[in-house]
Backbone as CSV, one residue per row, in Angstrom:
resi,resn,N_x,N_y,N_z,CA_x,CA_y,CA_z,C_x,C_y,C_z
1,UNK,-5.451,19.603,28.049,-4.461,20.563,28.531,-3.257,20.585,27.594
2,UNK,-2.599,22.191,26.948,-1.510,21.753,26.209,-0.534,22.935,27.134
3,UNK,0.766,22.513,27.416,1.696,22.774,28.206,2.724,23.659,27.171
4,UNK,3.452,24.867,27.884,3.783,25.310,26.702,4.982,25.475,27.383
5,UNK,6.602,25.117,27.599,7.597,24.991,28.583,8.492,26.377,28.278
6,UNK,8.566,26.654,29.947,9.236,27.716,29.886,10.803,27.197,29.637
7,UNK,12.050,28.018,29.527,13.818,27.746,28.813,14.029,27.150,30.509
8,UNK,13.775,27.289,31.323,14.174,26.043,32.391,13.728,25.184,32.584
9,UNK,12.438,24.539,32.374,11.674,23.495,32.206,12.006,22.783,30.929
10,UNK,12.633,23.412,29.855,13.164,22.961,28.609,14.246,22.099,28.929
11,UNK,15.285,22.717,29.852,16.343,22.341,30.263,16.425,20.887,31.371
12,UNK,15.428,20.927,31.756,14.894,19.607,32.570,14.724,18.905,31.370
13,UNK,13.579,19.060,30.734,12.944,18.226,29.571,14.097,17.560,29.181
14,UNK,15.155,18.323,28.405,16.199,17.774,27.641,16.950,16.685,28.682
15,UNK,16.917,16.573,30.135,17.748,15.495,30.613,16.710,14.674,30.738
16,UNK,15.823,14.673,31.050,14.544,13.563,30.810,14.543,12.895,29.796
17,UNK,14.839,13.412,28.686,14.881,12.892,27.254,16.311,11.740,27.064
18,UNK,17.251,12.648,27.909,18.736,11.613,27.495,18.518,10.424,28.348
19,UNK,17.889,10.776,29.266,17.545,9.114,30.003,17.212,8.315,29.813
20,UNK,15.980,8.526,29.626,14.827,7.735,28.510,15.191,7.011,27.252
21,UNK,16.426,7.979,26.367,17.196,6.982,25.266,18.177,6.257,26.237
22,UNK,19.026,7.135,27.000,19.754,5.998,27.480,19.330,4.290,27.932
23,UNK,18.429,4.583,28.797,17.430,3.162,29.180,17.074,2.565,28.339
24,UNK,16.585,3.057,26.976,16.149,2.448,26.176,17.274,1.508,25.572
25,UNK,18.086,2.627,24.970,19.402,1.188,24.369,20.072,0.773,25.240
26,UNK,19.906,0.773,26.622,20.832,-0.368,27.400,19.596,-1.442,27.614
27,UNK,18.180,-1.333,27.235,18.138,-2.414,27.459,17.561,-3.487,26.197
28,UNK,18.053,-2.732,25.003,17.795,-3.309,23.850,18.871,-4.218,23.748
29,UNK,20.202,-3.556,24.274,20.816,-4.294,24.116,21.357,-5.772,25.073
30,UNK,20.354,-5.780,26.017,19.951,-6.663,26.672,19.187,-7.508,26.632
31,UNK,18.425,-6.706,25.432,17.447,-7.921,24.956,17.887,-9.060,24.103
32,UNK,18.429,-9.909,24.459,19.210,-11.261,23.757,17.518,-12.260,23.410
33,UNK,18.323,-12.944,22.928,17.334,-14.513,23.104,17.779,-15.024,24.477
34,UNK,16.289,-15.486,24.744,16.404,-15.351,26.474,15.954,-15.184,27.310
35,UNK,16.214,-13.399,27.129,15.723,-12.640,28.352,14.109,-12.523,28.687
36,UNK,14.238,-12.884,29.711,12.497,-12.719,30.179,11.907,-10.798,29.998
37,UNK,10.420,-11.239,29.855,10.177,-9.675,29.591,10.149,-9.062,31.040
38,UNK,9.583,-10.472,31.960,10.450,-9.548,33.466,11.026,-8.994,33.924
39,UNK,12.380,-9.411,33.572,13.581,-8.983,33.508,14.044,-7.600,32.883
40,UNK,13.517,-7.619,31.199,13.183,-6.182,30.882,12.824,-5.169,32.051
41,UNK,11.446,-5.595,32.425,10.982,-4.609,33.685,11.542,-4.546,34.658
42,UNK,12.171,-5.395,35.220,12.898,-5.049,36.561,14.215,-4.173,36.297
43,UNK,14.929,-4.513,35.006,16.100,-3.649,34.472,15.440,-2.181,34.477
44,UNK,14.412,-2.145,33.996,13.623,-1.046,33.812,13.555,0.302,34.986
45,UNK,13.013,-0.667,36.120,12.491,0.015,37.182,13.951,0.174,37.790
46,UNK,15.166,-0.328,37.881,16.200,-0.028,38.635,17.131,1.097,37.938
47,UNK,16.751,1.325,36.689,17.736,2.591,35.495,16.473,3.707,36.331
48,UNK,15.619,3.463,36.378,14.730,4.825,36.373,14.664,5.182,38.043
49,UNK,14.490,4.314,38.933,14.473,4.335,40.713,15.949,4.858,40.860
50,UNK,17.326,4.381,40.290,18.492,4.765,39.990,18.812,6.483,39.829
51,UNK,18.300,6.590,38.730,18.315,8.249,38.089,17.593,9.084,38.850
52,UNK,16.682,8.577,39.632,15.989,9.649,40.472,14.542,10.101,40.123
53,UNK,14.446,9.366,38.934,13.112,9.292,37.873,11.719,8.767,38.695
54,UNK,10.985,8.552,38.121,9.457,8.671,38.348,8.526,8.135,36.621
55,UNK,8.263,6.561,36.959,7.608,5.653,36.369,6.484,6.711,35.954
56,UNK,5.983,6.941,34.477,4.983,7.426,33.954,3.829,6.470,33.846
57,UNK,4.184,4.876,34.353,3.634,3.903,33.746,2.727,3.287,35.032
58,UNK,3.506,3.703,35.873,3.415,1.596,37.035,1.839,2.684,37.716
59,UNK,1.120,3.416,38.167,0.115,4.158,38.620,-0.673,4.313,37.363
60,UNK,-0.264,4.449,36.264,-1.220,5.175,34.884,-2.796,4.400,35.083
61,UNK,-4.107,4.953,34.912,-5.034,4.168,34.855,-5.997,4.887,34.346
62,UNK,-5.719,4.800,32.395,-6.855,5.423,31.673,-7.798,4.874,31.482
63,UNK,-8.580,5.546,30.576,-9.987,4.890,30.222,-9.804,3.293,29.480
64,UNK,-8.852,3.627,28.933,-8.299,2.254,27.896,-7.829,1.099,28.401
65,UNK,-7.269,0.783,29.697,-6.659,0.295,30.321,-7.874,-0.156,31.109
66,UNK,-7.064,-1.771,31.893,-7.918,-2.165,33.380,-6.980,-2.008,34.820
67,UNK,-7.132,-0.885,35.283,-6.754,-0.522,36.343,-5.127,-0.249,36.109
68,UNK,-4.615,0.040,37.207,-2.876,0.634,37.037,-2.298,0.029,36.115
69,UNK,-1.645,0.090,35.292,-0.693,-0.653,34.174,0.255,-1.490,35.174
70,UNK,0.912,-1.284,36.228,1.683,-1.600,37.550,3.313,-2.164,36.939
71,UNK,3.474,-1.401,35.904,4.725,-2.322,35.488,5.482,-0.427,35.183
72,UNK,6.874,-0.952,34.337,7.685,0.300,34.322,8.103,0.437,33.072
73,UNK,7.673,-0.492,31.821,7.693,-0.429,30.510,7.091,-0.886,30.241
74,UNK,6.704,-1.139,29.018,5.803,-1.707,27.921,6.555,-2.719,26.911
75,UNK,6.212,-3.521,26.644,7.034,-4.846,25.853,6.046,-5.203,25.082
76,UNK,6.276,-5.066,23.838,5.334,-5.709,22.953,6.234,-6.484,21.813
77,UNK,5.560,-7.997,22.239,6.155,-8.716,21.027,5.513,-8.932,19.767
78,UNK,6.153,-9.121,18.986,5.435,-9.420,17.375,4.248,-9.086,17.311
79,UNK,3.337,-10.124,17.113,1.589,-9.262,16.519,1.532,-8.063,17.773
80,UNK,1.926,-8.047,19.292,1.551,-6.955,20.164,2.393,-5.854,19.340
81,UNK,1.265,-4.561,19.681,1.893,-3.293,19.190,2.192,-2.408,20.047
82,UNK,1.128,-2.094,21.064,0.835,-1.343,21.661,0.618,-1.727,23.386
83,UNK,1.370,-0.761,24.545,0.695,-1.290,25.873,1.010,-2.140,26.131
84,UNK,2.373,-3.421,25.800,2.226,-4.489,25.737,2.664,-4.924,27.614
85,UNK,2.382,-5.503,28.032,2.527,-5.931,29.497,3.455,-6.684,29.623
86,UNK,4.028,-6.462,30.802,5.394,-7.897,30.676,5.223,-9.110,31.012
87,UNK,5.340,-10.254,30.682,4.566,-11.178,31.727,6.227,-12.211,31.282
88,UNK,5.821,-13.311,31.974,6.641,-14.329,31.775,6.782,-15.089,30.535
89,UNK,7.799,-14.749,29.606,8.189,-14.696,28.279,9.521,-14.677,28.353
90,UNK,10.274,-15.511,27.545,11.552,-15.788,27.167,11.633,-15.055,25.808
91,UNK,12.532,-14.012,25.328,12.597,-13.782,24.042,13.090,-14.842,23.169
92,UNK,12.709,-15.060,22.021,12.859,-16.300,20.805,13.645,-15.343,19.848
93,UNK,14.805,-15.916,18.954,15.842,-15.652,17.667,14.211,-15.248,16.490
94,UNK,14.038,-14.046,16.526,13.460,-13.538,15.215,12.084,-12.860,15.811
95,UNK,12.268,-12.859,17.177,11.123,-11.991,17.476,11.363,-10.539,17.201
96,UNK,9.882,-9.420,16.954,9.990,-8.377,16.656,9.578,-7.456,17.822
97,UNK,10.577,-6.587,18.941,10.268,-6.367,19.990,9.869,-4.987,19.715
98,UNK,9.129,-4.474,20.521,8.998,-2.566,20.514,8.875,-2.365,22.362
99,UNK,9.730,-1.568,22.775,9.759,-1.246,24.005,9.794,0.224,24.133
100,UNK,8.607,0.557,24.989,8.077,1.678,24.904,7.859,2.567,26.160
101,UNK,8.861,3.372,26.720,8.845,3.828,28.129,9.116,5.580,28.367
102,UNK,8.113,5.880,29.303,7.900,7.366,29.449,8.383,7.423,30.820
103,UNK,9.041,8.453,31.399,9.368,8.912,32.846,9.552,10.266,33.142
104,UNK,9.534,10.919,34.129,8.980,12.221,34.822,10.722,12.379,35.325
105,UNK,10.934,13.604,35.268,12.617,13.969,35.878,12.661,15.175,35.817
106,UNK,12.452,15.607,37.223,12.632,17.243,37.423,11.172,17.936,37.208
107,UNK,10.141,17.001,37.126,8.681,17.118,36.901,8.434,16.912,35.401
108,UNK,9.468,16.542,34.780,9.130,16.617,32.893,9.100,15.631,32.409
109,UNK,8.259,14.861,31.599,7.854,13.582,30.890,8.828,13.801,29.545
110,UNK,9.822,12.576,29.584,9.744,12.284,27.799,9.034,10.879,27.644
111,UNK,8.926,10.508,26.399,8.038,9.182,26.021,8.861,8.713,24.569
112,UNK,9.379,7.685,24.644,10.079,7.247,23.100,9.974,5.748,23.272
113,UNK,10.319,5.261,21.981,10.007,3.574,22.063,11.037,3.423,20.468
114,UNK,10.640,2.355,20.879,11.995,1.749,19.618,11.497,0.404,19.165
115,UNK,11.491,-0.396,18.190,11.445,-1.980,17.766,12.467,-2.222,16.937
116,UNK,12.859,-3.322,16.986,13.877,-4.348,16.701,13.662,-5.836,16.775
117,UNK,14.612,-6.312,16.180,14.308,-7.936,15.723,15.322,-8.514,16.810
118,UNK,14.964,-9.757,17.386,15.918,-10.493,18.089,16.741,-11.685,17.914
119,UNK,18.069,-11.613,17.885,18.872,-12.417,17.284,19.184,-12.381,16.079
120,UNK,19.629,-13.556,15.084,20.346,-13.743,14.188,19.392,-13.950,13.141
121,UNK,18.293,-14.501,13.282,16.873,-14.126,12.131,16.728,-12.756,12.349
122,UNK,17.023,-12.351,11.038,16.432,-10.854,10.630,15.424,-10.568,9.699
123,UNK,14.261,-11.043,9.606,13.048,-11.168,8.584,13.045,-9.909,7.725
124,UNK,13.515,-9.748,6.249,13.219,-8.412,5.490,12.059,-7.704,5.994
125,UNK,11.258,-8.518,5.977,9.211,-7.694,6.190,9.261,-7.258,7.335
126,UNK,9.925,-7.584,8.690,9.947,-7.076,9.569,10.966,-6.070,9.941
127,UNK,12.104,-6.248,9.244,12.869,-4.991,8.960,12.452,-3.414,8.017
128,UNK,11.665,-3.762,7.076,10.996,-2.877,6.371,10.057,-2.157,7.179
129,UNK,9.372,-3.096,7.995,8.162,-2.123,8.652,8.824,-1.701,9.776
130,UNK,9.672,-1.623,10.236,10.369,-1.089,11.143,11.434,0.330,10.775
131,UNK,11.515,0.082,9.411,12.250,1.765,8.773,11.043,1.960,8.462
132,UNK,9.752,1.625,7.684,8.581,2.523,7.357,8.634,3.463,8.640
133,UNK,8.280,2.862,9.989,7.782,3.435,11.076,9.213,4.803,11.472
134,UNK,10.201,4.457,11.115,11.377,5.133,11.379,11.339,6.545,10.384
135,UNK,11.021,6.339,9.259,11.315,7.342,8.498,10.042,8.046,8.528
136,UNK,8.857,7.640,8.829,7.146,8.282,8.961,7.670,9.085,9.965
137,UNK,8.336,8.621,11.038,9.055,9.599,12.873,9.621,11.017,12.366
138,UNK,10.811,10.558,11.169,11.504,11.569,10.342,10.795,12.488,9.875
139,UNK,9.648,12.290,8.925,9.275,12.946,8.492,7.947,13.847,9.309
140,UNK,7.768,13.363,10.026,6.687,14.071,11.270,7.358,15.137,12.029
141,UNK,8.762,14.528,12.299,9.461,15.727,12.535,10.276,16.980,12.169
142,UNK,10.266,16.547,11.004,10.793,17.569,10.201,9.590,18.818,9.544
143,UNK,8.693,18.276,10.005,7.775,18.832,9.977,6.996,20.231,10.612
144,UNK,7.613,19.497,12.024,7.390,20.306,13.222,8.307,21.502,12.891
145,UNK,7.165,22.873,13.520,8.497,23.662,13.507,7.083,24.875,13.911
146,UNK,7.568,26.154,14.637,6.502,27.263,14.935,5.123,27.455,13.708
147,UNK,4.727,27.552,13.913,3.527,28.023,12.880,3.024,27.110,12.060
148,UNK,3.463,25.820,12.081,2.819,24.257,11.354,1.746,24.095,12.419
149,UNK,1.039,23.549,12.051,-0.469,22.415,12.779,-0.254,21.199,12.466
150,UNK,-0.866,21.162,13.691,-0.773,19.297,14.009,-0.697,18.698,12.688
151,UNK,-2.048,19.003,12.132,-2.369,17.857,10.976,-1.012,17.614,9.541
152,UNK,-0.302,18.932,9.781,1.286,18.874,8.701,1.847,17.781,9.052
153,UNK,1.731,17.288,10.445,2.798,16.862,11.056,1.950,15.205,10.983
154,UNK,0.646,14.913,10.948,0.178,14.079,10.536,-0.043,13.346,9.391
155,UNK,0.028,14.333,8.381,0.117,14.153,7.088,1.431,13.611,6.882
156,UNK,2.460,14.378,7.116,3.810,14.105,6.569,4.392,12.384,7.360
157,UNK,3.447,12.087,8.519,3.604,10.910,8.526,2.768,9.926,7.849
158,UNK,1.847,10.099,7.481,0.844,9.273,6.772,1.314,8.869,5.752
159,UNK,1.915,10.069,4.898,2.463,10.272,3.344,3.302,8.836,3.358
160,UNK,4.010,8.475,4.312,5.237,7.419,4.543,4.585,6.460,4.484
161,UNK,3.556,6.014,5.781,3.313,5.060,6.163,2.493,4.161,4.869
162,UNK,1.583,5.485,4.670,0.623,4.477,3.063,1.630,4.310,1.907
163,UNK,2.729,5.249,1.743,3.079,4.567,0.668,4.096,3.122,0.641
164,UNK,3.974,2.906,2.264,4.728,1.904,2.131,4.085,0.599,2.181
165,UNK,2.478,0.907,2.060,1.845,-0.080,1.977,1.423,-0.394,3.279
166,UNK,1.104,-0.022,4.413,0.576,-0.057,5.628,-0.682,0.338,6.219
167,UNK,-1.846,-0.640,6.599,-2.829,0.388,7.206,-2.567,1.226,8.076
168,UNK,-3.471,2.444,8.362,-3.266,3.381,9.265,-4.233,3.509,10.146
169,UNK,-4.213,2.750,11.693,-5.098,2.873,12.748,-4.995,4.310,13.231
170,UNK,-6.112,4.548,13.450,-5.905,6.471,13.816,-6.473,6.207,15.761
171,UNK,-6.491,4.950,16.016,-7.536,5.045,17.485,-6.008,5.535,18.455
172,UNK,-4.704,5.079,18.288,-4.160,5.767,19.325,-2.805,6.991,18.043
173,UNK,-2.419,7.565,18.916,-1.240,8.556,18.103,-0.261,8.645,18.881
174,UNK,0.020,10.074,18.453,1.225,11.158,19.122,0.428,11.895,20.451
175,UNK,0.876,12.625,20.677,0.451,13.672,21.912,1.125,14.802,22.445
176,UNK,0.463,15.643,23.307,1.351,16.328,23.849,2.224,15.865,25.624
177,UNK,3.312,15.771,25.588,3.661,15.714,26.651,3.950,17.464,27.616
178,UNK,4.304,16.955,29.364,4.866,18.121,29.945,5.239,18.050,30.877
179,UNK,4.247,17.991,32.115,4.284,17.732,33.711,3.649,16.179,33.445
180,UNK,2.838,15.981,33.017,2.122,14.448,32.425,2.116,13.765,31.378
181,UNK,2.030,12.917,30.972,2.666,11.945,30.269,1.969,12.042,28.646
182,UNK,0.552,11.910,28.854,-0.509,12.317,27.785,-1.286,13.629,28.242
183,UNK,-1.114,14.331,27.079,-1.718,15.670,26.910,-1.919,15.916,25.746
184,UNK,-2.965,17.230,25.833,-3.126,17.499,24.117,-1.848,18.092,23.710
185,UNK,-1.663,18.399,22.354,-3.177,17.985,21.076,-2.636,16.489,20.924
186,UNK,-3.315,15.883,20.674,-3.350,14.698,19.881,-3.374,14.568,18.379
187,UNK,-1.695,13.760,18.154,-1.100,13.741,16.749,-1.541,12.389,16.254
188,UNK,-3.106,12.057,15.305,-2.600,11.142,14.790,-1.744,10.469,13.654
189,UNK,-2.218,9.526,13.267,-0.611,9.074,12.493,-0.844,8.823,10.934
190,UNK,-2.225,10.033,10.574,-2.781,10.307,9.035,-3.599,11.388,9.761
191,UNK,-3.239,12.664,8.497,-4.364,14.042,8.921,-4.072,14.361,7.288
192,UNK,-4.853,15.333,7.750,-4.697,16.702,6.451,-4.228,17.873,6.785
193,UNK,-3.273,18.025,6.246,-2.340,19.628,6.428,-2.928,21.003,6.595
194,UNK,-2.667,21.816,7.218,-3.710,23.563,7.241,-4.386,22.979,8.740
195,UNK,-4.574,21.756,9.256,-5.798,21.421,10.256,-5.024,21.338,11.949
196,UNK,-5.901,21.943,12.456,-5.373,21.688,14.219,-4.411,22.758,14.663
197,UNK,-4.233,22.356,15.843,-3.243,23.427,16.557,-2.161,23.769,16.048
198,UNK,-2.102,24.960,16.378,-0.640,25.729,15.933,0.527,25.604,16.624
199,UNK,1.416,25.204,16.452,2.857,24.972,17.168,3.550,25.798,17.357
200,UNK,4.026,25.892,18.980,4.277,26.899,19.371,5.692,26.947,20.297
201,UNK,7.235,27.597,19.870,8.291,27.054,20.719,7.714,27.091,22.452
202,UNK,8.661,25.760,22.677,7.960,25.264,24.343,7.364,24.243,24.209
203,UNK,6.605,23.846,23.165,5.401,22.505,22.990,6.228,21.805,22.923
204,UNK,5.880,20.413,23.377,6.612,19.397,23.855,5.491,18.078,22.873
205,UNK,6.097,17.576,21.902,5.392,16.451,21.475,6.050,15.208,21.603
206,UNK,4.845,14.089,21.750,5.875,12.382,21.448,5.309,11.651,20.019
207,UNK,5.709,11.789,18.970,5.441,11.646,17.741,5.534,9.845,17.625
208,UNK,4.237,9.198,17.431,4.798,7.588,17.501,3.798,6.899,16.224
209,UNK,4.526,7.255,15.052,4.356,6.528,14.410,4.350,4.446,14.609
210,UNK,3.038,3.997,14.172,3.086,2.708,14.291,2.215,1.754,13.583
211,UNK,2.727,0.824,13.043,1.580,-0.331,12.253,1.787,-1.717,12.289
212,UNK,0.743,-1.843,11.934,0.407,-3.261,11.664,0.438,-3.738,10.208
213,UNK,1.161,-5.005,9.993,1.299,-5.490,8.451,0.120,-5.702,7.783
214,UNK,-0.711,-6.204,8.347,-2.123,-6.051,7.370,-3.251,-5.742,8.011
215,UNK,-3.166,-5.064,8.712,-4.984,-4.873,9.178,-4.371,-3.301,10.078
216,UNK,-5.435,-2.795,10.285,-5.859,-1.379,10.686,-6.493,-1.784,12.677
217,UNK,-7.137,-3.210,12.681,-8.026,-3.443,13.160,-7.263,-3.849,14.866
218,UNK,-6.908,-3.803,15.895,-6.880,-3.943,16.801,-7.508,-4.989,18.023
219,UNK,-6.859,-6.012,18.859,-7.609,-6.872,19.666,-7.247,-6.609,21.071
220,UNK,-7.655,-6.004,21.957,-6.649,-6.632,23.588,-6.784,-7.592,24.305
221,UNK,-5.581,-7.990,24.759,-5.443,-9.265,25.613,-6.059,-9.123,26.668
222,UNK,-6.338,-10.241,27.485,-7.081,-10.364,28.374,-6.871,-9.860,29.635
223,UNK,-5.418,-9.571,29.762,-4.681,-8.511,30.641,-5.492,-7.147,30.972
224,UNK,-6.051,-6.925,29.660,-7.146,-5.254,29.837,-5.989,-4.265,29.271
225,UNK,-4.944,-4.655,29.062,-4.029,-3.529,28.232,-2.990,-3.592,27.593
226,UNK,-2.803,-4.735,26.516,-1.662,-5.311,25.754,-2.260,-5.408,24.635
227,UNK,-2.490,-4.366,23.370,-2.868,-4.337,22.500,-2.225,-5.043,20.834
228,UNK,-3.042,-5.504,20.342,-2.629,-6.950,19.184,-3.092,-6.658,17.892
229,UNK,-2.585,-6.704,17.150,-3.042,-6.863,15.774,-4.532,-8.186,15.143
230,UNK,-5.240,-7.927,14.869,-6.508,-8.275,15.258,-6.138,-9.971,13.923
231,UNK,-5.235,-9.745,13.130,-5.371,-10.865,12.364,-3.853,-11.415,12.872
232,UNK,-3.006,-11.023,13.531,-2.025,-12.049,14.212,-1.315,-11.424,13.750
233,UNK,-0.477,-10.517,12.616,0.310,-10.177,12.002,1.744,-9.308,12.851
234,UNK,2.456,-9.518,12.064,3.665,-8.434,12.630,3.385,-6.870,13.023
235,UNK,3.577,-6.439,14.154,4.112,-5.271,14.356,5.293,-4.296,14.744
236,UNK,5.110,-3.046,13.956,6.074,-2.006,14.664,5.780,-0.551,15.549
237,UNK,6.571,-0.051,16.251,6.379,0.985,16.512,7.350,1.909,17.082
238,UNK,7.463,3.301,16.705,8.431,3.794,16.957,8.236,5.180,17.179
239,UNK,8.674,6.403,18.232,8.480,7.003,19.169,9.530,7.669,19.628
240,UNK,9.486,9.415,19.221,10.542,10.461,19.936,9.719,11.266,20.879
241,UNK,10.324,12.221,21.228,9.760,13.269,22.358,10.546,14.479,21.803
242,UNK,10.021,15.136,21.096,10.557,16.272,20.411,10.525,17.967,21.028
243,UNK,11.072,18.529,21.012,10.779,20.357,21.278,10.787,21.057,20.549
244,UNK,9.417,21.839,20.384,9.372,22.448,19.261,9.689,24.063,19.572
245,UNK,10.880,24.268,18.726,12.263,25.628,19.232,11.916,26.560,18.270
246,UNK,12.070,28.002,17.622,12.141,28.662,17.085,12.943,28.298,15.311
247,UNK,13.912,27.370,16.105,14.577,27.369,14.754,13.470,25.608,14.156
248,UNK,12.888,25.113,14.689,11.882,23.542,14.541,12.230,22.677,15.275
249,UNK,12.894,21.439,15.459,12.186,20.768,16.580,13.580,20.170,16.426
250,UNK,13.737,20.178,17.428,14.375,19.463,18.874,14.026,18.108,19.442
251,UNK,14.781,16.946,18.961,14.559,15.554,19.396,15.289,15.391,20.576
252,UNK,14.328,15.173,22.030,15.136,14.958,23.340,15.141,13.902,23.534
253,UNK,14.796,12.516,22.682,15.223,10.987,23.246,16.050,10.719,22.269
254,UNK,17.031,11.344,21.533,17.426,10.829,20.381,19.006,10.084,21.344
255,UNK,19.200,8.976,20.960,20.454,7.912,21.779,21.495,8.834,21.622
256,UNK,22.214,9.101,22.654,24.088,9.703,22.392,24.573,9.132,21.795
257,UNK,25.652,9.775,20.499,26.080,9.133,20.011,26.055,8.146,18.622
């Protein structure tokens, strides 16, 4: 299904979007050495039960997954990339976090995620793959705009990611968001340009560039949905919710400010 938003459903979208960053950096910046990833989630579920919002997460139960996800973000530490589950975890000085949360407001999904290092260890390699993933976002979106196809918008992230020396897992991507959380088309995160759907103002995408330091290859935890880098390595990942407008695209999780 691809959703194509009418200028009042846009207008929802866009406060869905400021929330979603808002939550996000209040609770990055909560993320100390310390904090349990519990805690993350419960901060989580009280910004979004608060706002009037509606968990994209705690019911979700895809094919990929084992049964409801039942939580209200996603926490993935270091080798985790993807899906990561919260469990009972203290954050450690030099961990590499990515917190990744979608919510419904006024019936409209945004989806954005962010990674960062914790504390006063700041590892170069893990800072690098964390602007790779930042500037691949940039350039995916700058991309976007009426009359581009998906695959421009795949390419122009790929272009980033390989030259920065990164494999490129193509098993999860981008998507379309709207009334639901995942929808088509599906953006992955290497294409070829001229290919896929045509973009159209109203389309609503979540562009999430993401990698792994050396492998392509993927493991999940025993949880059934906290996805790992298959040789242990560092990960990043990073994630807007864009609108694609007449004049090109429109970032609705981008932080105030």
């Amino acid at each position: 299904m691809i959703e194509i938003l009418s200028p009042p459903e846009l207008l929802r979208a866009r406060a869905t979007g400021a929330l979603v960053a808002e939550i996000l950096q209040t609770l990055k910046q909560r993320a100390v050495v310390g904090t349990n990833l519990l805690d993350v989630d419960r901060w989580a579920k009280t910004m979004i039960v608060d706002a009037g919002a509606v968990s994209s997460y705690v019911d979700y139960e895809p094919s990929f997954g084992r049964g409801p996800f039942g939580h209200y973000i996603c926490t993935s530490v270091n080798d985790a990339v993807l899906h990561g589950m919260p469990f009972d975890y203290r954050l450690a000085d030099g961990d590499l976090v990515s917190l990744d949360l979608a919510v419904s407001l006024g019936g409209v999904v945004a989806d954005s995620a962010i990674s960062f290092v914790v504390g006063p260890t700041q590892d170069a390699a893990d800072l690098a793959m964390i602007d790779a993933t930042e500037r691949a976002l940039a350039a995916g979106i700058a991309a976007a705009r009426p009359g581009a196809r998906v695959g421009d918008l795949s390419h122009a992230i790929g272009t980033v990611l390989s030259a920065a020396g990164y494999p490129i897992n193509t098993d999860f991507g981008g998507h379309g968001v709207g009334s639901t959380m995942h929808q088509d088309p599906h953006v992955v995160n290497v294409g070829r340009p001229g290919r896929g759907y045509t973009l159209r103002p109203g389309l609503l995408l979540a562009l999430e560039p993401w990698v792994m330091a050396d492998t392509a290859e993927l493991v999940t935890d025993d949880d059934g949905w906290t996805l790992r880098s298959a040789t242990g390595c560092r990960t990043a990942h990073t994630e807007h919710t864009i609108a694609v407008t007449a004049e090109g695209a429109e970032i609705l999780t981008l932080p105030r400010g």
